[in-house]
N, C-alpha and C positions, 0 to 999 in steps of 0.2 A: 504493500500500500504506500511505504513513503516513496518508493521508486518512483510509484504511478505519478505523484506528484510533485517531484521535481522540476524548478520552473516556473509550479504556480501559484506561490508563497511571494504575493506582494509585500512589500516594506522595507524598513520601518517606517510604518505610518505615524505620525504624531498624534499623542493622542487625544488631544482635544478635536482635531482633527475626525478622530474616528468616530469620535463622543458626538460630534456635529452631525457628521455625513450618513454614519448607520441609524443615528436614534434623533429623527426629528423632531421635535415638541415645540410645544406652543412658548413663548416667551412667560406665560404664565406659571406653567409647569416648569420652567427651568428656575423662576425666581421663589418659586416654593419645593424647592429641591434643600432638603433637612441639610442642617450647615452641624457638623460633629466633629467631637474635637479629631485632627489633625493625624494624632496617634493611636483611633480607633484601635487597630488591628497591631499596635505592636508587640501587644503579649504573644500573639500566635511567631511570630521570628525565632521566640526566644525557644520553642517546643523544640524537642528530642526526635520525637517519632512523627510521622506521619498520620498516623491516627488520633494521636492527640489532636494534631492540626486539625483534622475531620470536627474534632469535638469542637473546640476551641471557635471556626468558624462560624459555625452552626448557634452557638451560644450567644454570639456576638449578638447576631442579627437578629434573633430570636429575642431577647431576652432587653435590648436594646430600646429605652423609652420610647425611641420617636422609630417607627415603622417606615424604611427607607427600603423595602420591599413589598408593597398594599397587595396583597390577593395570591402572593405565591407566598413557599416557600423553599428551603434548602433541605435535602434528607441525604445522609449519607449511603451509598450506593458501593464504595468501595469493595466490598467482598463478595455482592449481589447479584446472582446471575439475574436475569430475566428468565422466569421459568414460562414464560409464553413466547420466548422466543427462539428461536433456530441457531443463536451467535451467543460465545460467552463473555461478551465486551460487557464491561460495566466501569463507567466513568466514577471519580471518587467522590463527588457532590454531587446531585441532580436537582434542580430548579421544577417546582411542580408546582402548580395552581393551588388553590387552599384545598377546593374539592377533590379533589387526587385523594382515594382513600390507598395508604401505602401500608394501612397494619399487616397485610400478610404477603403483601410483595411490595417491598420498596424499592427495587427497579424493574420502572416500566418506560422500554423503547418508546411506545406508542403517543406515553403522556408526555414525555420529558420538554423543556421548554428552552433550555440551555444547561450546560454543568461546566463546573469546576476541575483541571484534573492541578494534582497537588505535586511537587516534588519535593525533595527536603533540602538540597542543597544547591542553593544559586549555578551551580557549575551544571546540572540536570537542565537549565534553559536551551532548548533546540534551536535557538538562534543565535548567531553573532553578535558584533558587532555591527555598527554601520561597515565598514571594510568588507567586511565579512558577514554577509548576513548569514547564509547557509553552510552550515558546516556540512558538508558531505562525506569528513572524515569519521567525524566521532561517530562510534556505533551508540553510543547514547543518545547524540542529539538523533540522531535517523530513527534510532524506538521509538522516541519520544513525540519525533511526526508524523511517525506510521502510527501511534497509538490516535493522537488528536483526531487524524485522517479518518481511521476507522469508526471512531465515536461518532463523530460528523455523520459517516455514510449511513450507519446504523438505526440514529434519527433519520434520516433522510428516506430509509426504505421501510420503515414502520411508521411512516406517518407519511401526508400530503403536504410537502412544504417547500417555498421556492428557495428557503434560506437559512441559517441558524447560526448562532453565536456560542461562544467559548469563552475559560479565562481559564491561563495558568497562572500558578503563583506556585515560588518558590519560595527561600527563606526570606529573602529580603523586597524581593523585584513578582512584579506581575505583567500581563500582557493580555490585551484582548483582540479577538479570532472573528472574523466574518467568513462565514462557508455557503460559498452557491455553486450552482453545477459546471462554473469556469473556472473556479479554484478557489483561494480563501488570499483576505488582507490580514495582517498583522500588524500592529499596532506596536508602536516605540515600546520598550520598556519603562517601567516607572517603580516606585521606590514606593509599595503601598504601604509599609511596613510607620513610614515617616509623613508620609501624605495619603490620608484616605479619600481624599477627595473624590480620586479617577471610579474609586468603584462605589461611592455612593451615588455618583452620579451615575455607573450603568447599572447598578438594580433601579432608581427610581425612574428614570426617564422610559428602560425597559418596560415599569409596569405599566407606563401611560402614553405605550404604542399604541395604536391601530393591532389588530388582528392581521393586516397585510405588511404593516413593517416587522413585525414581530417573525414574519415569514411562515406563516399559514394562508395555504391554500385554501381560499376563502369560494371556490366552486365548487366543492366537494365537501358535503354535508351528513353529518349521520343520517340515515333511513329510518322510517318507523316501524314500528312490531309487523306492520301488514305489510306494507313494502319486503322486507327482511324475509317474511313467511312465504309470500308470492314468491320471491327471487330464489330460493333458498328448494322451494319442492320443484321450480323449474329447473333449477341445476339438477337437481338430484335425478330426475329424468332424462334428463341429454346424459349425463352421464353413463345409467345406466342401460342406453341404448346403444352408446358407443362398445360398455364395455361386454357389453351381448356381443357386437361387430365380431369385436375383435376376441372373444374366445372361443369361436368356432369360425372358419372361412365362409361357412356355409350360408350364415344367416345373411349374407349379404344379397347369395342368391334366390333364395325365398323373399326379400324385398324386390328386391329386382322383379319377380315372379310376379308380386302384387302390385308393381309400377304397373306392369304391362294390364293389370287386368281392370288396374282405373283407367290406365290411359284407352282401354276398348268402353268402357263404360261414359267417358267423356266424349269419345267419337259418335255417339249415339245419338247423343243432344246437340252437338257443334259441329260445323262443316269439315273442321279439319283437327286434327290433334293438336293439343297445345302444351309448352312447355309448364311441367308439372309444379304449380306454389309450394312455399312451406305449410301450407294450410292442408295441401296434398300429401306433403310428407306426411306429415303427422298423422292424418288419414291412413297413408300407409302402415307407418308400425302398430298405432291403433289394430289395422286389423291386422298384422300378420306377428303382434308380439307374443301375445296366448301362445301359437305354434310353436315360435324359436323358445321361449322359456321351456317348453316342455320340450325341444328338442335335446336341451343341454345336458348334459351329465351333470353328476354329482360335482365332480373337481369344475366342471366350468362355470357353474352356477356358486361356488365357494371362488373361482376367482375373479365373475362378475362383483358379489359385493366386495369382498378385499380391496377390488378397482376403488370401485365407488367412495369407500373408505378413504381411500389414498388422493382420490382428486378431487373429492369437495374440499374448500378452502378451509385453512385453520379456523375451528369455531371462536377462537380469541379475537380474529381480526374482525373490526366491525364492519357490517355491510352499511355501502354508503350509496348516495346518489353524488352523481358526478354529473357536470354540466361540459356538453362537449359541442365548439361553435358551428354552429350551422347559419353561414350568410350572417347579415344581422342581429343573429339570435344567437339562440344556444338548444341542446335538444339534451333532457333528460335521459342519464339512460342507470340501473343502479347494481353495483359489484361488490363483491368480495375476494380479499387477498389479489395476488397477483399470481399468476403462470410465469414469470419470470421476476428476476431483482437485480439492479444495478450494481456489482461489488466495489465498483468505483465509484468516488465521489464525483470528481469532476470528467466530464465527456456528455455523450450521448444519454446515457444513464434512461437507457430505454426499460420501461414497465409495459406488459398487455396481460389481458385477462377478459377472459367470457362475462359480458353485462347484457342486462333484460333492458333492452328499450321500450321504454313506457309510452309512447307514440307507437311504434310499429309495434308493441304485444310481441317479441322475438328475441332471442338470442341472438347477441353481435361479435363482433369481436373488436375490442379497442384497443388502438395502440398510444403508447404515452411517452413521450422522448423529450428531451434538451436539444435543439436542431442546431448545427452551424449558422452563423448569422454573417457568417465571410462571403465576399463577393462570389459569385460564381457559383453558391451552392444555393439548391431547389428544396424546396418545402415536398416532401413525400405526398402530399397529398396534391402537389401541382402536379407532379409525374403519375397519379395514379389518375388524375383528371384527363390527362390528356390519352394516355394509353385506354381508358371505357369509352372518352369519343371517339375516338378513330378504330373501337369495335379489335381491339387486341384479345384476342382468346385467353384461356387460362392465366387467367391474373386475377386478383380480388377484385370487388366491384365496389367503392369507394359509395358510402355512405354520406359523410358529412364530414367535419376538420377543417382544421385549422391552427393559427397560435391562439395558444389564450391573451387573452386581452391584458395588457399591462404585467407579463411575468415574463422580464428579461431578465439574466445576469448580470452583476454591477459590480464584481469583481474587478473584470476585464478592463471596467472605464477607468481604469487608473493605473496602466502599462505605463501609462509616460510619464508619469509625475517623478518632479524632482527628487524626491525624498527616497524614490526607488532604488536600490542596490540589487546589483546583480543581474543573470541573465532571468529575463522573465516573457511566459510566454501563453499567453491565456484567449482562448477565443470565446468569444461573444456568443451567447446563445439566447433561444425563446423558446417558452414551453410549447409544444406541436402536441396535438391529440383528435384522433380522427379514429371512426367504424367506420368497420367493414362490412362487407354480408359475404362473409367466409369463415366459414369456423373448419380446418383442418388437421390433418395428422403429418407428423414429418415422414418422408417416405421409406424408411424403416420399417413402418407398420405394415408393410407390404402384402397379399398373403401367398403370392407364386412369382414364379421370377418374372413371367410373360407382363402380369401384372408392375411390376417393379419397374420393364422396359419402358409400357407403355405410360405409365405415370412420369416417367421422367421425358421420354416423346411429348407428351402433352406441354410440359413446362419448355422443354427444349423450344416447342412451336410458340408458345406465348414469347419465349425469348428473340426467337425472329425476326415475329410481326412488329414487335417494340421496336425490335432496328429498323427492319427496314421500310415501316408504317409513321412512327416517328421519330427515326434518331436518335432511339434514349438504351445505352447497353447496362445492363442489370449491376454487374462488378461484385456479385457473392452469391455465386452459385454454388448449391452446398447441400449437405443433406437436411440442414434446418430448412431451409427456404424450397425444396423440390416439397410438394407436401400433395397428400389424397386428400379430394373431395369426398363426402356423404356417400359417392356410387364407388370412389375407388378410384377415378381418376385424376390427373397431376394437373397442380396449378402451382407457378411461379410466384413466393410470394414475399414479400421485404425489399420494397425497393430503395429504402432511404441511402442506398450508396449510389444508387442509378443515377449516371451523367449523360449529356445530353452530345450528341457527336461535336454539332459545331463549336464548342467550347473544348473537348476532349486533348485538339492537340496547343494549348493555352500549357506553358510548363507548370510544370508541380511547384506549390510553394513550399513544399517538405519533400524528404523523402519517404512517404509515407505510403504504403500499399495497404489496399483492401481488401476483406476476404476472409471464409475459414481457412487456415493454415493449411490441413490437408488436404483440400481441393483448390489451393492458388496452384497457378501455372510453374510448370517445370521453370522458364525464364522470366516469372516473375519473383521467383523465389533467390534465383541464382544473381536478379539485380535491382535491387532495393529502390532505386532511379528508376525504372523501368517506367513508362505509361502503360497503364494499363489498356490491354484494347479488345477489340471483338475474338481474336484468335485466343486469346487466353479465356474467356468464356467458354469457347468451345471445347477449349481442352478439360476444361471444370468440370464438363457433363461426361466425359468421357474417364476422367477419376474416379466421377460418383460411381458410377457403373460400377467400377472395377471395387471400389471399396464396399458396395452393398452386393456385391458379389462374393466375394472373400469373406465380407461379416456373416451371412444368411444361407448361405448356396454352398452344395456337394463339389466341390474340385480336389484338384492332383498336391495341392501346397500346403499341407495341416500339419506336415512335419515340423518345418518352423514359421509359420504362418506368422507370432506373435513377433519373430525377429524382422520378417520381411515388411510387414505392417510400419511397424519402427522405424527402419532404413525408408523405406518409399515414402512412408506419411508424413513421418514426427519429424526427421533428422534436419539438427538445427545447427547453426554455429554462431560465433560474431567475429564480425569482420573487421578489418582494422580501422573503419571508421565509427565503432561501436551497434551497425546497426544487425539486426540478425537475418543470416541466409541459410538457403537450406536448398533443397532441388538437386542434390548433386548426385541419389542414387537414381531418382528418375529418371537426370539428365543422362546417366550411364545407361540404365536401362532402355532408352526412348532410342539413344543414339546405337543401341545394339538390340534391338526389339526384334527381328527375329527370332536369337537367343533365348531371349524370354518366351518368346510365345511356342518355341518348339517345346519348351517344358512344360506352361503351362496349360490345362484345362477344365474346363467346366463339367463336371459327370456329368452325360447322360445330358446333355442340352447343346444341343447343334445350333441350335436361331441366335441364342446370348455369344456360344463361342466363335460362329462368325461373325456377329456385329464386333465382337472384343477385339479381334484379330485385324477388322478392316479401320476398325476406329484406332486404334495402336498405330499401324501403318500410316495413319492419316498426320495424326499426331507426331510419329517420327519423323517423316518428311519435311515437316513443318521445320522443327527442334535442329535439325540437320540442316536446313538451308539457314539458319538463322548461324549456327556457330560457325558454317562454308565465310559468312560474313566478315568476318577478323580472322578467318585462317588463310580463307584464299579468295579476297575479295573480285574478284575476276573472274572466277569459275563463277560467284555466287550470281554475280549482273547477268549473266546470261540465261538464269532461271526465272522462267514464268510464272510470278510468284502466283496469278489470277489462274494457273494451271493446277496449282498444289490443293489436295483437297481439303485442307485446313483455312485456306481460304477465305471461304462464307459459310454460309449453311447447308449449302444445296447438297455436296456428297453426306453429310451425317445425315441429315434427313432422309434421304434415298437407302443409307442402310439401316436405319430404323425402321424403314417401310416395309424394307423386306424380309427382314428379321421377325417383326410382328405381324407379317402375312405367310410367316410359314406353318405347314401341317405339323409341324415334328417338336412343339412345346410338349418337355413334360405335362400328362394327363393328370396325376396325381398332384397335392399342393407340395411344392419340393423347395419350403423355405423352413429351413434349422435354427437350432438355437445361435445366438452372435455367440463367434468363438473365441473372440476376447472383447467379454461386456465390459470388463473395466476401463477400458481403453476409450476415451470421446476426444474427438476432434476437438483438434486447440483451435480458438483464434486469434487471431493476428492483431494485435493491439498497439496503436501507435498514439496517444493522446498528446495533442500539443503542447509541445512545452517539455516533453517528459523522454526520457531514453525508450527506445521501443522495446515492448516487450511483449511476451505469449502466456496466454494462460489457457486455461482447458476448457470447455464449454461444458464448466460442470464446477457447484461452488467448493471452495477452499476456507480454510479457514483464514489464510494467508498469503496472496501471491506467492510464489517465488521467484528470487530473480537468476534463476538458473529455468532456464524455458524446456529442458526435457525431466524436469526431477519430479517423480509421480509426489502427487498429492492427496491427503485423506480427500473421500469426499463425502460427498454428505447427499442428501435424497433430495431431488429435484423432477419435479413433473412434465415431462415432456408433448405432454398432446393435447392437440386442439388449437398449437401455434406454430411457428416458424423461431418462436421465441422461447425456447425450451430453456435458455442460459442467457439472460441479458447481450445481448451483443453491442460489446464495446469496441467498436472499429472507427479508428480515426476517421474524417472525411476535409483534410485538408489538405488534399493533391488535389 
């Protein structure tokens, strides 16, 4: 975590300065701001221990005639896990409202308002001097901002909030923290031990913020008991239909069965068939759920509810209603918990999750991000607007969204003040939050390979029509984002890295690439500068293949499958300009693909093993003429590159066509258990400002900055999004 944010640690700010800028108030509230004596807090200097100080503070303020905190208070949290939560952070103070009942859990993520973290000795401050703001050496100061870092993010992902504050204090010296999702300011040091000033003025002025300067997100409301009830038996329903789907193949074709036997029933009454509503859906399981219940066995109907168990959201998280813009308005819709969570603080720090839109009576799916506000980058919901008018297949179908109204980062607006030290480097962002009318699975959930092909055919084809309908290339093609529809087939989905051609060859202002890690391009991985462009997409669909082949599918390479996996996906390095590369068994493999492919094979599946074999080829060819480039550039000018089948789309689509129109697919469902489920694609993580780095698409308790070192993980829900693990991928190229 403090890697992550290296960079975007403004300061030292002054701190009246901050005292001004973060906490606006009325000229009346500042002149009735309690005047104490001077040396408040100098008993707490003189403490031994750390937990004394815990007391000692607490007491102060507490016990303190004139109430220079109105409506909250301070509760020590120190030792406290959060037992409603997932993370064992607990900062050493917590700031809670008076109503916060803490007698049997006194810390709580969800409530907390700001806190305290303590150290004992002036030398434990993670920051420099002016000279030196950022220690980068001391492994003390770097805990000490991975710790703050992490408390930040923790408020940030149990609660709805554009912002939050901090204060450390040490023996003698304190410092105050502003954190939004571009980075945090810091504030000079000051000597509270001798002047209490600075921090009687940020508890009082604190209490007599606004609800939006305090940094609550003020569109997102608790829900009432009926709302909560509604939302709550509708989830529990999609759920347990899904997870009928998926614990037998079969049920999907006895829906299928009863598609067909509305849609003869509606041709009855109407001149022509028509594409079937959710109103139809629903009609459908209606009548064919009785039969799949009873078709299940014992063990499938114990891992129907187990499912159920597992993917309705933690009962601790409140169900809320959220207001999401639609044009001039806004459009109610109300959720619980998230299907993914931010682990970083500052970036993207994308949230989605299944909400009941209360206008349309449906399930949606909402996505919730921190967007770039740099020139040249697009609002996801402009690229997903233009890609439904120009009738782009397999891609979600954009609801409503937009920014929310008045929630920027204000971090970033003070990159250039004088008072700045050091390299700093923070972009500007705005809260983006738009539905969809797609609720899917990643295409993992596959249930035969035919099926797998064609779902990734299908995305492949919405990938296309985006280019060549209008000039927008996707840039994270992945197993998260290839995802199944309701029937089983593929749709293309997450496009917030999608750039648009004409701007595409504008140079990068980083070197920052896009993407999950084991489906970037063999030479995008090999050259960190690289642009990314349409051949390298195509090579992406032809990874996934190979990797949902090897996870799921009978072949010749089980002997070290888990080492080959490794080499080909994971294999990382850094290079001597610090940034990380990797591609280099690929690149051996691609540029000797024969070799490979005389070894490998698919059991018992001709149509996958010749698309593998022509898609490889295509792929090599490519790889080959690019490296002919700096070895023999004069052999390479004389190749047509408009000949190579890597090209455009036209040869992969041609053997996708014929792949999935041959007689000779395994009959029986011939998809196996993954043969290394531990194993999830990393990705590719570059946050402005900050050294690049990889993590796993799966959370941790702690980054690490060693990018292949397995990390514990912990239980995360993967279906129903593209959003299975927060994706944190730079978008400043």
């Amino acid at each position: 975590m403090e890697r992550e944010m290296r960079n975007q640690w403004v300061g030292p700010m002054p701190v009246d300065d901050f005292i001004k800028d973060f906490m606006p108030v009325s000229e009346d509230i500042k002149a009735s701001c309690p005047i104490v004596d001077k040396g408040l807090f100098k008993a707490v200097s003189s403490l031994k221990t750390e937990s004394a100080i815990y007391k000692k503070m607490i007491e102060i303020i507490k016990e303190h005639p004139i109430d220079f905190l109105p409506g909250y208070k301070l509760i020590d949290t120190s030792n406290k896990e959060d037992t409603h939560g997932d993370q064992k952070w607990h900062i050493d103070l917590t700031c809670y409202r008076d109503n916060v009942n803490v007698e049997e859990r006194a810390n709580q993520l969800d409530k907390a308002e700001w806190g305290i973290e303590i150290k004992r000795s002036d030398g434990d401050d993670s920051f420099g001097d002016a000279n030196r703001f950022i220690d980068t050496k001391s492994e003390s100061a770097k805990s000490t901002r991975g710790q703050l870092t992490m408390y930040a993010a923790e408020w940030f992902n149990h609660q709805h909030r554009t912002h939050t504050f901090m204060i450390f204090i040490s023996k003698t010296i304190a410092r105050f923290f502003y954190f939004d999702r571009s980075g945090a300011v810091v504030s000079d040091r000051f000597n509270y031990a001798d002047n209490s000033k600075p921090l009687i003025q940020f508890m009082w002025f604190f209490a007599h913020l606004t609800e939006e300067q305090k940094g609550i997100d003020t569109t997102v409301q608790v829900a009432t008991k009926d709302q909560a009830k509604n939302f709550l038996s509708k989830l529990d329903t999609f759920h347990t239909r899904v997870a009928m789907t998926e614990a037998n193949p079969n049920v999907l074709e006895m829906l299928k069965a009863k598609k067909n036997q509305l849609s003869e029933e509606q041709q009855k009454t109407k001149a022509s068939d028509i594409a079937l509503t959710d109103e139809d859906w629903d009609r459908i399981w209606d009548l064919a759920e009785p039969a799949i219940w009873s078709s299940l066995s014992s063990k499938e109907k114990d891992d129907v509810v187990d499912a159920v168990k597992q993917r309705m959201p933690c009962e601790t998280r409140a169900v809320v209603v959220i207001q999401v813009p639609d044009g001039d308005t806004y459009r109610e819709v109300i959720g619980q918990g998230f299907s993914s969570r931010a682990e970083s603080l500052a970036g993207r720090s994308t949230r989605a999750w299944l909400v009941w839109d209360v206008e349309k009576e449906k399930l949606l799916y909402l996505k919730d991000s921190w967007r770039s506000c740099l020139d040249g980058m697009e609002k996801e919901t402009s690229i997903l607007e233009d890609l439904n008018k120009e009738g782009v297949r397999y891609v979600p179908q954009l609801i409503c969204g937009g920014d929310v109204a008045n929630q920027t980062t204000r971090a970033d607006k003070f990159n250039e003040k004088s008072w700045v030290r050091g390299e700093v480097k923070l972009t500007p962002r705005a809260h983006h939050r738009f539905l969809v009318d797609f609720i899917g699975r990643p295409v993992k959930h596959f249930s035969h390979s035919k099926q797998m092909l064609q779902a990734t055919y299908d995305a492949f084809s919405g990938h296309r029509e985006a280019w060549e309908k209008c000039g927008i290339l996707h840039r994270d093609v992945s197993g998260n984002n290839v995802m199944l529809d309701r029937w089983g087939r593929g749709v293309l989905n997450d496009w917030d890295l999608a750039k648009r051609q004409k701007v595409m060859n504008q140079p990068p202002r980083t070197h920052a690439r896009t993407g999950t890690w084991y489906f970037m391009s063999t030479l995008l991985l090999q050259n960190p500068g690289k642009q990314h462009t349409v051949h390298d997409d195509l090579e992406s669909f032809v990874l996934l293949v190979l990797y949902l082949g090897l996870s799921y599918l009978k072949h010749n390479r089980n002997g070290d499958l888990g080492s080959f996996v490794y080499h080909f996906f994971e294999e990382c390095s850094v290079d001597d300009g610090g940034a990380f590369v990797g591609g280099t068994t690929k690149m051996k493999i691609f540029l000797n693909g024969k070799a490979f492919m005389d070894k490998f094979e698919f059991t018992e599946n001709d149509p996958l093993q010749c698309w593998l074999k022509a898609a490889y080829d295509a792929v090599s060819h490519w790889i080959t003429t690019d490296v002919l480039k700096e070895k023999m550039p004069t052999l390479a000018m004389s190749i047509d590159l408009q000949k190579l089948e890597l090209y455009d789309h036209t040869f992969l689509s041609s053997i996708f066509q014929q792949a999935l129109a041959s007689p000779d697919w395994p009959v029986a469902q011939d998809k196996g258990l993954n043969e290394f489920k531990g194993v999830e694609p990393m990705l590719y993580k570059s946050n402005a400002g900050s050294s690049s780095g990889i993590s796993r698409k799966r959370r941790s308790s702690e980054p690490s900055d060693e990018p292949n070192k397995r990390q514990k993980q912990s239980k995360s829900s993967d279906i129903y999004s593209g959003m299975e693990v927060v994706r944190e991928v730079e978008d400043e190229d």
